[in-house]
LUMVEX-907289 format. One line per 10 residues: number of its first residue (from 1); their letters; for each residue x, y, z of N, C-alpha, C. Coordinates in pm, 1 decimal. Last residue first. Layout:
BEGIN
NUM = A = X,Y,Z,X,Y,Z,X,Y,Z | ...
END
This chain:
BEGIN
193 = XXXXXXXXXX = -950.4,-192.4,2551.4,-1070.1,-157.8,2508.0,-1167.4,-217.5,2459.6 | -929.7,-415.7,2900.2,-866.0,-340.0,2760.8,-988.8,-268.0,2702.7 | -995.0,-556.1,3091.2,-1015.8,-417.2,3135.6,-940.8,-351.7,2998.3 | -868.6,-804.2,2934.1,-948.5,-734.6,3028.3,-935.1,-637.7,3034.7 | -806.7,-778.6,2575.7,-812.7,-799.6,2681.4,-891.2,-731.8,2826.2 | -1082.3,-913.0,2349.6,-966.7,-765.2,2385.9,-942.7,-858.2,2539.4 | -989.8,-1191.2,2141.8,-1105.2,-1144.2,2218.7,-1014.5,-1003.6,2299.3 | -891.3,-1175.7,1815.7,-834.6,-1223.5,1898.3,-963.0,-1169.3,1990.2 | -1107.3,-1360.6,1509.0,-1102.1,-1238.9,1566.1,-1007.8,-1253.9,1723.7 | -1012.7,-1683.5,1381.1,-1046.8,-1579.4,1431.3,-1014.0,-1482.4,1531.3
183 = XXXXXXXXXX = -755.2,-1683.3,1108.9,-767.9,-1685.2,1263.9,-911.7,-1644.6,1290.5 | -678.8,-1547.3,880.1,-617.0,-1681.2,941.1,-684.5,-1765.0,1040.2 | -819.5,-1421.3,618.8,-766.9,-1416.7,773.3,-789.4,-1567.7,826.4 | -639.2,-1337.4,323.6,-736.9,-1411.2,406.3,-707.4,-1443.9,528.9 | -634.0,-1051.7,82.5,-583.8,-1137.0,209.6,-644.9,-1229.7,255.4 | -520.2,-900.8,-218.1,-627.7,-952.1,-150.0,-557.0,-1062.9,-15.8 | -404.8,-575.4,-288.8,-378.1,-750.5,-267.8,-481.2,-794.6,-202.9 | -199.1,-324.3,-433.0,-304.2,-408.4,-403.9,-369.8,-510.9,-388.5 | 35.6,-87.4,-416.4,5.1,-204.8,-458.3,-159.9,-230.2,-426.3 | 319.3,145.6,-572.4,157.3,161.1,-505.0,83.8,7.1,-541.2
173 = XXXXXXXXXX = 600.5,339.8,-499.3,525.6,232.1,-547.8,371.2,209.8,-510.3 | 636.0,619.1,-469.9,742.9,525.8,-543.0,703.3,365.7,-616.0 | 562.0,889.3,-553.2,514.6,796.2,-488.7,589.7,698.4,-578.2 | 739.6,1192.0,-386.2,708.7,1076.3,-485.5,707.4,970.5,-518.2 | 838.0,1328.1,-143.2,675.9,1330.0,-177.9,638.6,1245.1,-288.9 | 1077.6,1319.1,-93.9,1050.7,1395.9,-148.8,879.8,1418.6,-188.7 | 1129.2,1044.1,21.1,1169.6,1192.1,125.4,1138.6,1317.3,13.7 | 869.4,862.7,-112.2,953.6,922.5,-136.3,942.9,1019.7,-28.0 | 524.9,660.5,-37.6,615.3,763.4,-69.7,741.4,820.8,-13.2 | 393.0,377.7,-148.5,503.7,408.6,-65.6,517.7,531.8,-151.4
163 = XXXXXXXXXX = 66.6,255.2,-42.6,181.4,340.7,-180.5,261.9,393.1,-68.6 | -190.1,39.1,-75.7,-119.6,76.4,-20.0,-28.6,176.0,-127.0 | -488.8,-138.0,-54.4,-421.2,-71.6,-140.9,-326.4,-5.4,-76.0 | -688.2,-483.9,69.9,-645.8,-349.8,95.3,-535.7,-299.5,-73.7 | -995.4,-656.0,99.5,-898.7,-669.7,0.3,-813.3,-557.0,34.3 | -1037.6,-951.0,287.6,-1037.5,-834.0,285.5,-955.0,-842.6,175.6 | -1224.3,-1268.7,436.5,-1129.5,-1213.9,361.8,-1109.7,-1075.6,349.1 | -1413.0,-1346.4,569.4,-1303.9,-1421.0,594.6,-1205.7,-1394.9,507.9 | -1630.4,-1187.1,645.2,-1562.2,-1186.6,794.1,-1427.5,-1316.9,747.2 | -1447.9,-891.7,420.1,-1589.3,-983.5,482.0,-1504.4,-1044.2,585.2
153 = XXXXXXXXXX = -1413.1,-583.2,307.6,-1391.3,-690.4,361.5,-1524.7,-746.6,416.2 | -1212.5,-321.3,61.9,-1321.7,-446.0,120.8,-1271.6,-520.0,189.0 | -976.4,-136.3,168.5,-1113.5,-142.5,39.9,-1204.5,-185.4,39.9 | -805.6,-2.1,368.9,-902.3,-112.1,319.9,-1008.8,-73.4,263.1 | -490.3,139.4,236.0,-626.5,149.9,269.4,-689.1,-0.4,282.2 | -164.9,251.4,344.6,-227.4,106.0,314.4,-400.6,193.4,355.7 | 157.3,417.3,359.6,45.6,437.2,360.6,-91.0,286.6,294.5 | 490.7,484.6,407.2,386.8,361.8,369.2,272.9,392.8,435.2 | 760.0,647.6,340.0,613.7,685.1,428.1,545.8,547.7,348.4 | 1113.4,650.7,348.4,971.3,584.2,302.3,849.2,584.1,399.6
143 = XXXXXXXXXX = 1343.8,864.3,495.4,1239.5,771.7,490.2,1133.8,752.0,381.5 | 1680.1,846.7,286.6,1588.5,929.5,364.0,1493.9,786.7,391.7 | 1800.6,682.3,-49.7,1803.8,720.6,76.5,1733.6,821.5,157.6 | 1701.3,625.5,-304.4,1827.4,580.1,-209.4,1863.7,621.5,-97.9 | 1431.9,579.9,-482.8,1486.8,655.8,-388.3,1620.5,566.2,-364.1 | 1236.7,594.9,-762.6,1322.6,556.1,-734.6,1386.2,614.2,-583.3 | 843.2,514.7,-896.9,951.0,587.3,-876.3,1066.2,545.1,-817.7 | 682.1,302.4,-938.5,645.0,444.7,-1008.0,776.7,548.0,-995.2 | 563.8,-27.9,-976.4,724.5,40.7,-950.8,732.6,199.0,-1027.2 | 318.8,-199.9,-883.2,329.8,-96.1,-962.3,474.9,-26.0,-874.2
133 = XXXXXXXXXX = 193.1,-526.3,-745.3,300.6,-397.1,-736.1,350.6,-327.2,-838.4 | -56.2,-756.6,-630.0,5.0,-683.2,-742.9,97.1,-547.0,-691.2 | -93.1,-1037.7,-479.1,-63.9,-893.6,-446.3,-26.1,-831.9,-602.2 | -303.0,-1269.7,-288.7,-252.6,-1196.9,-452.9,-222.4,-1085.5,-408.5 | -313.9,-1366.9,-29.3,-348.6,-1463.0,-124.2,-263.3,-1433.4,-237.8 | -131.1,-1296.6,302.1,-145.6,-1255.9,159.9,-188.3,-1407.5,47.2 | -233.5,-1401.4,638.1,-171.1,-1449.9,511.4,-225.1,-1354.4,344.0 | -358.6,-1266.9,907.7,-401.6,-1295.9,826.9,-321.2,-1330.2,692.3 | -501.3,-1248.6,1249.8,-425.0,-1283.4,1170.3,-429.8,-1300.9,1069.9 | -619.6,-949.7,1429.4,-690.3,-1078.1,1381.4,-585.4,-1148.9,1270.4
123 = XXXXXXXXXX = -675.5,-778.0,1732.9,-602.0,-858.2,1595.1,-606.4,-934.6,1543.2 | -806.6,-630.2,1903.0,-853.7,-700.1,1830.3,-798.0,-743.0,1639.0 | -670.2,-429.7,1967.1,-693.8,-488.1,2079.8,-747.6,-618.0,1999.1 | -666.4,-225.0,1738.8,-522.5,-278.6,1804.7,-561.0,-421.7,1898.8 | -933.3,-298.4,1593.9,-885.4,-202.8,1640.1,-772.3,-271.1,1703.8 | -1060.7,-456.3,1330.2,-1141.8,-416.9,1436.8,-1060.6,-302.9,1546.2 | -812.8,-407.5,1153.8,-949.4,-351.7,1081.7,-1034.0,-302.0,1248.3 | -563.0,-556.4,1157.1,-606.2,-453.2,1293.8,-754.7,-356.2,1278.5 | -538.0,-690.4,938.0,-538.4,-719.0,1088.7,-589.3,-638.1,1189.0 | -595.8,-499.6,742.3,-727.6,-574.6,784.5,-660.7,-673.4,912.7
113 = XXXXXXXXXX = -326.9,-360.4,778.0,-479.6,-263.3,785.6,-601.7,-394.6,780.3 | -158.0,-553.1,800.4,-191.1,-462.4,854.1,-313.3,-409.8,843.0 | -161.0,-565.5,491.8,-217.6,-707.9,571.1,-259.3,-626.5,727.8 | -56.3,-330.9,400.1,-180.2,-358.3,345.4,-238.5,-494.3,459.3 | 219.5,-366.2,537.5,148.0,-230.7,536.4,-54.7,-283.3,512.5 | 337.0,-575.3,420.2,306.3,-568.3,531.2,225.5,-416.4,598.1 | 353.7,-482.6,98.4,240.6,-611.9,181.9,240.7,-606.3,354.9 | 508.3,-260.5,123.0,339.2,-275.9,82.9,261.2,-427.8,119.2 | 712.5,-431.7,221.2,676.7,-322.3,341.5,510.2,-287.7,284.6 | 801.3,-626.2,0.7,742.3,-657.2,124.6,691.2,-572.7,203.5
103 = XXXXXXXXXX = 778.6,-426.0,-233.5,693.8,-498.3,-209.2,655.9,-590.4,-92.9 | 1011.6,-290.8,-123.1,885.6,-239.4,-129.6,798.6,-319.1,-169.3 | 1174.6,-514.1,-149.4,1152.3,-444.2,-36.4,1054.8,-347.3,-45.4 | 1185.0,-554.6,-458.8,1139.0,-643.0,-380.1,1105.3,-606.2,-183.9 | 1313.6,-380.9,-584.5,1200.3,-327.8,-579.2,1087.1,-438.9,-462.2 | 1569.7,-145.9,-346.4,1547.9,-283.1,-472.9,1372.8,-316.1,-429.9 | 1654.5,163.8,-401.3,1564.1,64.9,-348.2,1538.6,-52.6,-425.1 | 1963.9,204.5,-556.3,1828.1,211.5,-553.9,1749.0,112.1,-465.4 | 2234.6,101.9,-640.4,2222.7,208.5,-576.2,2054.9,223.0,-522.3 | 2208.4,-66.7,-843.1,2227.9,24.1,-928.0,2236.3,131.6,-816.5
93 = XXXXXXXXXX = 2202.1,-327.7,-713.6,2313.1,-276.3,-736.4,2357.7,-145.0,-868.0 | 2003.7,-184.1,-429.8,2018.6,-293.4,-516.2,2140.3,-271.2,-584.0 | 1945.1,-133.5,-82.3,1969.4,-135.2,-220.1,1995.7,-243.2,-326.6 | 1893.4,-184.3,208.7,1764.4,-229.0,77.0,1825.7,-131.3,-50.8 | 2144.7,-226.0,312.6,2085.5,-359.6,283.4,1927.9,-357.8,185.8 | 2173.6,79.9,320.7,2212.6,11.5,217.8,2183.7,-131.2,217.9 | 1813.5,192.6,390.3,1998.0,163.3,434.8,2036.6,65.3,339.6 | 1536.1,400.3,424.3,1644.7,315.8,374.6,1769.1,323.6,425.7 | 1327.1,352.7,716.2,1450.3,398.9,673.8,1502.8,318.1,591.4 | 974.2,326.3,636.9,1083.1,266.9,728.8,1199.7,347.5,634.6
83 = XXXXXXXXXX = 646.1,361.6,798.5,759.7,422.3,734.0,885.8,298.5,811.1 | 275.5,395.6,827.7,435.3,332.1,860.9,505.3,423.8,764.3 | -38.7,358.3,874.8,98.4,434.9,870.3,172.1,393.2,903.7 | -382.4,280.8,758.9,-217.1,205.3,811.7,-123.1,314.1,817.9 | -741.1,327.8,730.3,-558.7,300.0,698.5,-484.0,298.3,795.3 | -1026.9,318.5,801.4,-951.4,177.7,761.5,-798.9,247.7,702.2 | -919.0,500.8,1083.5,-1030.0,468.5,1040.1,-977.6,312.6,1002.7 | -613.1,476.4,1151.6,-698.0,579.3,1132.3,-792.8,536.5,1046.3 | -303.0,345.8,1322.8,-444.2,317.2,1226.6,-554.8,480.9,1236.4 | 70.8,343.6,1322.7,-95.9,425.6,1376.6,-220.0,355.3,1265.2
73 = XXXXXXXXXX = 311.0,325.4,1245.9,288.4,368.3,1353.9,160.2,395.9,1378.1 | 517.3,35.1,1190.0,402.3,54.1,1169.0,375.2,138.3,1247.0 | 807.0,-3.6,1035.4,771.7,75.0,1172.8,594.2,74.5,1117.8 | 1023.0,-244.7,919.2,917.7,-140.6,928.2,884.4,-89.0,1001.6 | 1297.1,-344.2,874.3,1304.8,-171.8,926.3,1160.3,-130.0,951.6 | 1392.2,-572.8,830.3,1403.8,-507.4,735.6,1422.6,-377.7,777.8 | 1280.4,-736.0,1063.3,1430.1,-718.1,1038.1,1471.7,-577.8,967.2 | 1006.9,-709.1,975.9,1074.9,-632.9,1145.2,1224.9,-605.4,1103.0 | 983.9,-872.1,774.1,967.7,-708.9,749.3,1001.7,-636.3,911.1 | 1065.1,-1131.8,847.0,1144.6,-1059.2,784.9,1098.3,-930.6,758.7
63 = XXXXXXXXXX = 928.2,-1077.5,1235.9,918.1,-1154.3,1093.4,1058.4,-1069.6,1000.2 | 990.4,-1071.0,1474.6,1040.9,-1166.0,1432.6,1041.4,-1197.6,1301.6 | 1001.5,-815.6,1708.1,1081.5,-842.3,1604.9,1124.8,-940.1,1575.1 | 713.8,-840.1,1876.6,822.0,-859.9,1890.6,885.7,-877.6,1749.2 | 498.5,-539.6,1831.0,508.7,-694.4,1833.7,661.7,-707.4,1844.2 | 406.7,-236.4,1920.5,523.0,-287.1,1835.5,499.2,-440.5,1894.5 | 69.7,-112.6,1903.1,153.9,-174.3,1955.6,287.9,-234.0,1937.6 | -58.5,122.1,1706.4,-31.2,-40.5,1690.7,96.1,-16.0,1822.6 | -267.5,415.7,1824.9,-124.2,334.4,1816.4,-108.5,209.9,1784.9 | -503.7,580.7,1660.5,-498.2,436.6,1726.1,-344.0,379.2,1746.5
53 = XXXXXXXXXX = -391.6,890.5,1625.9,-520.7,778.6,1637.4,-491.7,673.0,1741.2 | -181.8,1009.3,1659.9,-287.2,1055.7,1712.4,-448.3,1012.5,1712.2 | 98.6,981.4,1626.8,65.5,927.2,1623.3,-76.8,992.4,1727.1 | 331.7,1285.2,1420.3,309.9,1185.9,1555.2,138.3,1122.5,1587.6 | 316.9,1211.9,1060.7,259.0,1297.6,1144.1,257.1,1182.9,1304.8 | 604.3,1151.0,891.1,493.6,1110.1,881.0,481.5,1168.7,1070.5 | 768.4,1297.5,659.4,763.9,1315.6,756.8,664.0,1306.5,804.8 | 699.6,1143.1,379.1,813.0,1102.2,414.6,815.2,1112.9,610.1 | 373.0,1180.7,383.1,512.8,1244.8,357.5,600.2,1122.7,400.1 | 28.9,1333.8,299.5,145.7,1175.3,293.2,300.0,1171.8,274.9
43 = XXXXXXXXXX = -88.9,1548.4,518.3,-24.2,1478.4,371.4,70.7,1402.6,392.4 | -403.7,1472.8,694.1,-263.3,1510.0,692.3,-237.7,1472.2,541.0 | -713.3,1617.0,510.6,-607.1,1498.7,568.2,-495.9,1556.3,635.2 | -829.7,1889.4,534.0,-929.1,1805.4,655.6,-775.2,1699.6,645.6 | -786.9,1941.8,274.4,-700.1,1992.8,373.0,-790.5,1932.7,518.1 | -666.4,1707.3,24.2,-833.0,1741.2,125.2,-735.0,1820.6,228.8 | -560.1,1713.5,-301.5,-543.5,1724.0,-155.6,-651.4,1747.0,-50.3 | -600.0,1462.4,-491.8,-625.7,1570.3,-441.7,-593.3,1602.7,-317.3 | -620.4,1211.9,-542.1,-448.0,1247.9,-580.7,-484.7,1444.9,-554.4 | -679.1,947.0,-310.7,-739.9,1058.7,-369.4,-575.4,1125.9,-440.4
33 = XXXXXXXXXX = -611.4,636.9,-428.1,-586.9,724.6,-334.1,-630.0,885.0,-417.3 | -605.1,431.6,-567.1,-751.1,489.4,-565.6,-736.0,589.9,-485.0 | -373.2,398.3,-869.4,-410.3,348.9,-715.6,-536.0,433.8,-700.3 | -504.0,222.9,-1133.9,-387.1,315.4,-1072.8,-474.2,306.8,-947.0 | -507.8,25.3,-1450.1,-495.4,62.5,-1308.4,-438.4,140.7,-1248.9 | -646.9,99.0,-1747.2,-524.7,106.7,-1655.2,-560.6,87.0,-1525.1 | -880.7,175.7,-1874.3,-878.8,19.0,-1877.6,-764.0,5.1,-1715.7 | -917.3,400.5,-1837.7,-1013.4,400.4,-1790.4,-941.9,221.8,-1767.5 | -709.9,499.0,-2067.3,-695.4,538.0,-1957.8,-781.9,449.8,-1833.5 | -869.1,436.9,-2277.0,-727.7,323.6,-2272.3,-724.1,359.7,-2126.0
23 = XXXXXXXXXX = -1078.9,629.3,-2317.2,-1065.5,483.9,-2256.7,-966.6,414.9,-2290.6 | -890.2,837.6,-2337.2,-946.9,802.3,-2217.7,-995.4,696.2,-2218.3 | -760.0,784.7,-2604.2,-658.4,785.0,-2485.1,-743.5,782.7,-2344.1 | -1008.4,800.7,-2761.9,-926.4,715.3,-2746.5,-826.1,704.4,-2591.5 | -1071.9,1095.6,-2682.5,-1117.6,1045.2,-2639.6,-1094.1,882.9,-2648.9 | -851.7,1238.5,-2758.2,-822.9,1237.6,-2661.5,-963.3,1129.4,-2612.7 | -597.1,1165.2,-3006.0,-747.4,1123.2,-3011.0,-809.4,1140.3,-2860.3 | -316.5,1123.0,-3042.1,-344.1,1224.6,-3015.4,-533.4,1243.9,-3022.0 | -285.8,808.9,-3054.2,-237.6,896.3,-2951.3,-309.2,990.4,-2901.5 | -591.3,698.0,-3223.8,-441.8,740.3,-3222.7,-437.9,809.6,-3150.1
13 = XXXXXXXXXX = -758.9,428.4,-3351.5,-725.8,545.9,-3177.8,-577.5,579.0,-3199.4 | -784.4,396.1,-3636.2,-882.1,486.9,-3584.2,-837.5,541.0,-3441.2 | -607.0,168.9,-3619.6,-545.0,324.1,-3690.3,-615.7,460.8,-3634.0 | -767.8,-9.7,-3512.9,-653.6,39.4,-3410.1,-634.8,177.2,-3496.8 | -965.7,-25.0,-3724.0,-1024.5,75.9,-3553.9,-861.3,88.7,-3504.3 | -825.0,-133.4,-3926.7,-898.9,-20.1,-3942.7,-903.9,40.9,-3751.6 | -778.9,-374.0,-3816.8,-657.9,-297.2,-3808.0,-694.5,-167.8,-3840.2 | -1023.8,-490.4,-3800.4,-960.5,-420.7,-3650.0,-826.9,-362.9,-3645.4 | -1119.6,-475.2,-4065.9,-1144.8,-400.3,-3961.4,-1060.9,-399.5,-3864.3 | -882.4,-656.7,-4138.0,-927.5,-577.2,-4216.1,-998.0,-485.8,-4078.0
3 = XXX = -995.6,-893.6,-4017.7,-851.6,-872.0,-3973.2,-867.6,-676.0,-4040.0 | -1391.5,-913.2,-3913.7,-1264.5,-964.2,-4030.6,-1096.7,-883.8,-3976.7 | -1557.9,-1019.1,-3683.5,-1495.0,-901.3,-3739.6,-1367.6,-945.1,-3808.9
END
């Protein structure tokens, strides 16, 4: 295709072309989280719902996302719940969540959900390969709700999606990463589940 045509087809998708703009749309990534509401879910808040699935256990506070503030509180099916409080060690110097702390709490959110895929009792360790992070919105203060799905998995990798939302409901960031587990599967303990 000569230079001549393809400056012809770009002129051809313009803005206002709505079927142009859907497949540009279609190329984009965006997160897979339903953006509907199911009244069967809880909603994804800031004020994240007391813990009525599967509790994670708190591990001892050693890695840098313990320091930081995360709180992982619950599994439900394949997702994750957490939240952590901003404080001024996760600003940056415009005042704002600096964007690198949401990318650690979405990675520890997302690795989460295929550690604990088989259930609390059965943790299974696992290292981030690729993560990608989309920066959608801004906060400075209240909680961050971190929410993580699993998407796929096999018995030596998984891929999960995660999105941090805003004390206001707006989703601030939303990632997706592929993992590989470290370890095998831990065995439950006795008389555990």
């Amino acid at each position: 295709m000569g230079g001549d045509q393809t400056r012809n087809r770009r002129r051809e998708a313009r803005p206002d072309d709505p079927e142009a703009a859907e497949r540009r749309g279609a190329r984009r990534c965006a997160p897979r989280f339903d953006t509907e509401a199911n009244p069967a879910d809880p909603p994804v808040t800031a004020d994240l719902p007391e813990p009525v699935a599967e509790p994670i256990p708190a591990p001892p506070a050693i890695g840098y996302q313990d320091r930081q503030g995360l709180v992982v509180v619950e599994k439900r099916g394949p997702e994750m719940f957490g939240h952590f409080d901003i404080t001024e060690d996760h600003l940056n110097r415009q005042g704002i969540v600096h964007g690198g702390v949401y990318a650690t709490m979405l990675d520890a959110i997302m690795t989460s959900a295929g550690i604990y895929a088989d259930g609390a009792a059965r943790r299974r360790p696992a290292v981030t390969v690729s993560m990608t992070v989309n920066f959608t919105g801004r906060a400075s203060e209240g909680r961050v709700a971190l929410r993580s799905r699993l998407v796929q998995r096999t018995s030596r990798s998984f891929t999960a999606e995660a999105q941090a939302t805003g004390p206001d409901g707006t989703v601030l960031a939303h990632a997706l990463g592929s993992f590989r587990y470290s370890a095998p599967p831990a065995e439950p303990a006795a008389g555990g589940a």
